[in-house]
C-alpha positions, 0 to 999 in steps of 0.5 A: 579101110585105110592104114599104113599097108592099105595102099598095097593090099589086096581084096579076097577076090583078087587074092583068089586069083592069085592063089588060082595063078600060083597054082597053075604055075605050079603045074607048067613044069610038068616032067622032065624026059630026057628022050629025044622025040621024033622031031628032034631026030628028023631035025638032027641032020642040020646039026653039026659034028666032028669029022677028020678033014685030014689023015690023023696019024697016030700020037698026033693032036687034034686041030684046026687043020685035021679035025672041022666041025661040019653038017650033017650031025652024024659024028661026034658032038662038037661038045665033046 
């Protein structure tokens, strides 16, 4: 048809496809759980946790020297 905006429009068939893909994404999300699944728990053995390597008396810090972060994931979240 010609014009300024021409070169960028866009044909009612096409525009209909867009409005189905717009549509579609926005169902993706879905919901969101917080649960953790049964593959995730099999899995969190080759996590890592905090474990004490040394006597830590009481008073004294944490560090490199008393405390590692090692496998399996059974103890504290290095997160933590």
């Amino acid at each position: 048809m010609g014009g300024p905006d021409a070169h960028f429009s866009i044909e009612p068939e096409q525009f209909g496809l867009l409005v189905n893909s717009i549509r579609n994404v926005e169902k993706a999300p879905g919901s969101v759980t917080y649960e953790i699944g049964e593959e995730a728990l099999r899995n969190r053995k080759f996590s890592r946790s905090l474990f004490a390597v040394k006597n830590i008396n009481r008073g004294e810090f944490f560090s490199n020297e008393n405390i590692r972060s090692i496998r399996p994931g059974d103890g504290i979240s290095p997160k933590l």
